[in-house]
C-alpha positions in Angstrom: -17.7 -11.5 16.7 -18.0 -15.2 16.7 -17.8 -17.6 13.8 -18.1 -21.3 12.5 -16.0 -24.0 10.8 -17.8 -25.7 8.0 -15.4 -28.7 6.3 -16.2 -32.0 6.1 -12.4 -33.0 6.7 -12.1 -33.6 10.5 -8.3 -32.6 10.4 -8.7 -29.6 8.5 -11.9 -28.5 11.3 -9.0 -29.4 14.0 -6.3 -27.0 12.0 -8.5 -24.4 11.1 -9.9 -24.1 14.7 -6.8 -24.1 16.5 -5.3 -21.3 13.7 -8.3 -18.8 14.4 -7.9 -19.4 18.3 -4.0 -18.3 17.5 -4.6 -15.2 15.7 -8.1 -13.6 16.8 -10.5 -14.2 19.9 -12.8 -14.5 17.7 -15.8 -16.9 19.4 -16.0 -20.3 17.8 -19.6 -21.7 18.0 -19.1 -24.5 16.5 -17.9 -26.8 13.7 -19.6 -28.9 11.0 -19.0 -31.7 8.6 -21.5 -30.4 6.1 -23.3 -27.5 5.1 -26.8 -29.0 5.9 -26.3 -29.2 9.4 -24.4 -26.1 9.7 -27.8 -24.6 8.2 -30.1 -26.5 10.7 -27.6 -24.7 13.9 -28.0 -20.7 11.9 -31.6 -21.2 11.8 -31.6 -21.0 15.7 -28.6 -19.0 16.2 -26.9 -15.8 14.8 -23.5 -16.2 13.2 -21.5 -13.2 12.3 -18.8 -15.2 10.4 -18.4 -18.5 8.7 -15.1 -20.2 7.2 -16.4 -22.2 4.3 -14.9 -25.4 2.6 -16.0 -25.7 -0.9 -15.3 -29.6 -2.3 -18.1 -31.0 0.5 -20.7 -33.8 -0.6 -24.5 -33.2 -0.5 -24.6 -29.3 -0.9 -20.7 -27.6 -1.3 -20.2 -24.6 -0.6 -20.9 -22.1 -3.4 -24.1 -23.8 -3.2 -25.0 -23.1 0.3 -23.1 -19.8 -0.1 -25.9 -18.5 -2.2 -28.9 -20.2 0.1 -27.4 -18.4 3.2 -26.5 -15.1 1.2 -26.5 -11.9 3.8 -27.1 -14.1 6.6 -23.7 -13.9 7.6 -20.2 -13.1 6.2 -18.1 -15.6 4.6 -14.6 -16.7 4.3 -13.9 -19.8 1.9 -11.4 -22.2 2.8 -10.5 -24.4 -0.1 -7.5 -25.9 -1.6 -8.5 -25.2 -5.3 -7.6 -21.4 -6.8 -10.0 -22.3 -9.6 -13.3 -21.0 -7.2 -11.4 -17.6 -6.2 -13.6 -15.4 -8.7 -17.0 -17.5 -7.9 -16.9 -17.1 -4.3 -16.5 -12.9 -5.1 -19.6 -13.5 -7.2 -21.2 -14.5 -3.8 -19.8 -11.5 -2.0 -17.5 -13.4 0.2 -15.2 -11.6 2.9 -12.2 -13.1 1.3 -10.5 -16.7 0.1 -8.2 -18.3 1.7 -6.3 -20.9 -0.1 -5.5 -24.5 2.0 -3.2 -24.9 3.9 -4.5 -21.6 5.3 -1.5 -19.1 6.5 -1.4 -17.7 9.8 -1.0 -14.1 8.7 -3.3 -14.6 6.0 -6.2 -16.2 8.4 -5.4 -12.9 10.4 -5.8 -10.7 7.5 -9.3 -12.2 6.8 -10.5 -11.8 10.2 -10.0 -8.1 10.5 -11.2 -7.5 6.9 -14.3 -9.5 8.1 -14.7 -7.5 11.9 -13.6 -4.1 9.7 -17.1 -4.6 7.2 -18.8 -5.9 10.2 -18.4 -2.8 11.7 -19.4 -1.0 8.3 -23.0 -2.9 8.0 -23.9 -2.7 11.5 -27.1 -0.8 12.1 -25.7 1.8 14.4 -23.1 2.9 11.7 -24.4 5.7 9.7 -24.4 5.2 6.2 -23.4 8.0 3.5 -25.4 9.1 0.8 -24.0 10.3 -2.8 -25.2 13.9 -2.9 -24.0 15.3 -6.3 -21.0 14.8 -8.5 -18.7 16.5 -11.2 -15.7 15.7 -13.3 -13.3 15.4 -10.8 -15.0 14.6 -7.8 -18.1 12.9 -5.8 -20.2 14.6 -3.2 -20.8 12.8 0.3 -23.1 13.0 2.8 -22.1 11.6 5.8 -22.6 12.6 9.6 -24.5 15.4 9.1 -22.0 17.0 6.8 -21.5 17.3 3.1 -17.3 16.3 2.0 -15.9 16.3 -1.5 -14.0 12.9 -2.5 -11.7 13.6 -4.8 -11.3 10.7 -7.5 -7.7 10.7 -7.3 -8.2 9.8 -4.1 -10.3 7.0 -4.2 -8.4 3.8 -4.9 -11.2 1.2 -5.4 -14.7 1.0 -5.0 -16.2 -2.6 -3.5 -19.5 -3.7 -3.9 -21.2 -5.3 -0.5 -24.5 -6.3 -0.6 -26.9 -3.4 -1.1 -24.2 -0.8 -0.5 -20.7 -0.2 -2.2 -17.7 0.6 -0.1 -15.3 3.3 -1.6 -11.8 3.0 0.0 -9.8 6.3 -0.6 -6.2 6.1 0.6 -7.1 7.1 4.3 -10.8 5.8 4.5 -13.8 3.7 4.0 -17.3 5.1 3.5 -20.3 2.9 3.1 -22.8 4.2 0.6 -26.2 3.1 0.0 -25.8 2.3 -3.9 -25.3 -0.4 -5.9 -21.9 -0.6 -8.3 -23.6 0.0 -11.8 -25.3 3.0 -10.4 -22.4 4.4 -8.4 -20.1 3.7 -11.6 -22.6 5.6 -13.6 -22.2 8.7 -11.3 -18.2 8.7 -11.8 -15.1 9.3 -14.2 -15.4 6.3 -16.7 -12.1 7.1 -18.3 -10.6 6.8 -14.6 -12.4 3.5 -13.3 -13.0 0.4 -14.8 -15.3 -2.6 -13.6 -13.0 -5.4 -13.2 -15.6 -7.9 -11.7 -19.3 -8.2 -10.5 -17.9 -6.4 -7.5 -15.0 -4.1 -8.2 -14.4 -0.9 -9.7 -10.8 0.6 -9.7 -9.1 3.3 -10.2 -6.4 2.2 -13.3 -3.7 5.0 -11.6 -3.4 2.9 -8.8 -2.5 -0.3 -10.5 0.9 -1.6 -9.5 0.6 -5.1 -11.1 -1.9 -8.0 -12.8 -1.8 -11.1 -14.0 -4.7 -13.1 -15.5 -6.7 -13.6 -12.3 -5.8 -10.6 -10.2 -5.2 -6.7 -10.0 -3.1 -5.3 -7.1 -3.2 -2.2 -5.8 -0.6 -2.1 -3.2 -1.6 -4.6 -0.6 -4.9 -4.8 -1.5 -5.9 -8.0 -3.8 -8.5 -7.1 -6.7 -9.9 -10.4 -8.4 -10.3 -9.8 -12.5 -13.8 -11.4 -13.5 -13.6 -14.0 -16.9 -16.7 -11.1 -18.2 -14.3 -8.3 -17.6 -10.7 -10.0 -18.7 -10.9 -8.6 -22.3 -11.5 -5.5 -22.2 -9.1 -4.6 -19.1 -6.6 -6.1 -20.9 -7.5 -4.1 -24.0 -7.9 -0.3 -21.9 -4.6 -0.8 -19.6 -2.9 -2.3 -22.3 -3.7 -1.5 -25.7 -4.1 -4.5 -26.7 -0.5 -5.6 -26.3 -0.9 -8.5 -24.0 -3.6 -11.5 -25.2 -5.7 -12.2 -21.6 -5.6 -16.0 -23.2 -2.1 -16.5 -22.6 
């Protein structure tokens, strides 16, 4: 895969170049002080992956995020928490708060080479065949499989596909999230964002911005706060406070 640097703070290009030549060999095409210019440089040339400031002057980079949407993945670098649920909005890879960890930069890249993977053309994608009370039907590789829904621990919506993670797999469906949430146990999942559904069972922990579910980091949308505080908690804990 390569990527770019876009971060109109020369020290933070230097330190976010020399991290991602630590952790990954990743290929580094090129680094920019703005999003203009990085836009002149993709119109002649393919990037797979960009790390993204967000505080930039003329265009930042929720802005340009949505002028280069599904041109290539994204990764947003900033120091202020307050974008996180925005940049989901966008469907970025991930957000990385400044300064930028080593084993969180690491993290980001293989969650960014892992969907990579998923959306290239030569992987096959699966199809949603049928579906029941307990369980969705799959096919993928020439074969139909049952997907149990207490085995499926989150379901991620990527572009024109949704990715269900079960707890040993990832399958790429063609299907948007409204339609795929339509299909399933409503009493199990529950839409937590524009681009998340998940399964309340595997809920360890949440505060006012996030879910987690184990390891994995599920960002609760402003739209959705209410009434997931209302289902998971019966109204006990006020999502104002």
């Amino acid at each position: 895969m390569n990527c770019i640097i876009i971060d109109d703070e020369p020290l933070a290009r230097a330190e976010m170049e020399a991290l991602i030549r630590e952790v990954s060999d990743l290929e580094i095409l090129g680094t920019f002080s703005n999003a203009p210019a990085a836009l002149v440089y993709m119109r002649e040339h393919r990037v797979d992956l960009m790390f993204l400031d967000i505080e930039m002057p003329m265009v930042n980079g929720l802005e340009f995020a949505a002028q280069v949407s599904g041109e290539s993945l994204i990764v947003f670098t900033t120091a202020y928490p307050q974008y996180a649920l925005r940049s989901y909005e966008l469907d970025a890879i991930d957000y990385l708060l400044k300064p930028v960890e080593k084993g969180r930069l690491e993290r980001a890249i293989k969650k960014a080479a892992t969907y990579a993977g998923l959306l290239s053309e030569a992987t096959e994608k699966s199809t949603v065949e049928g579906n029941s009370e307990d369980y969705l039907v799959i096919k993928s590789e020439r074969r139909f499989h049952r997907i149990a829904y207490a085995d499926i621990r989150y379901i991620e919506g990527l572009k024109d596909y949704v990715v269900i993670h079960t707890k040993t797999q990832k399958l790429i469906t063609a299907m948007n999230l409204k339609n795929i949430h339509q299909r399933i146990a409503q009493h199990i999942f529950m839409r937590v964002s524009k681009s998340y559904l998940i399964n309340r069972d595997y809920i360890d922990s949440f505060d006012h911005h996030t879910i987690y579910l184990g390891e994995s980091e599920i960002p609760l949308g402003e739209v959705y706060k209410k009434e997931f505080f209302s289902k998971y908690t019966g109204g006990a804990l006020n999502p104002e406070r």
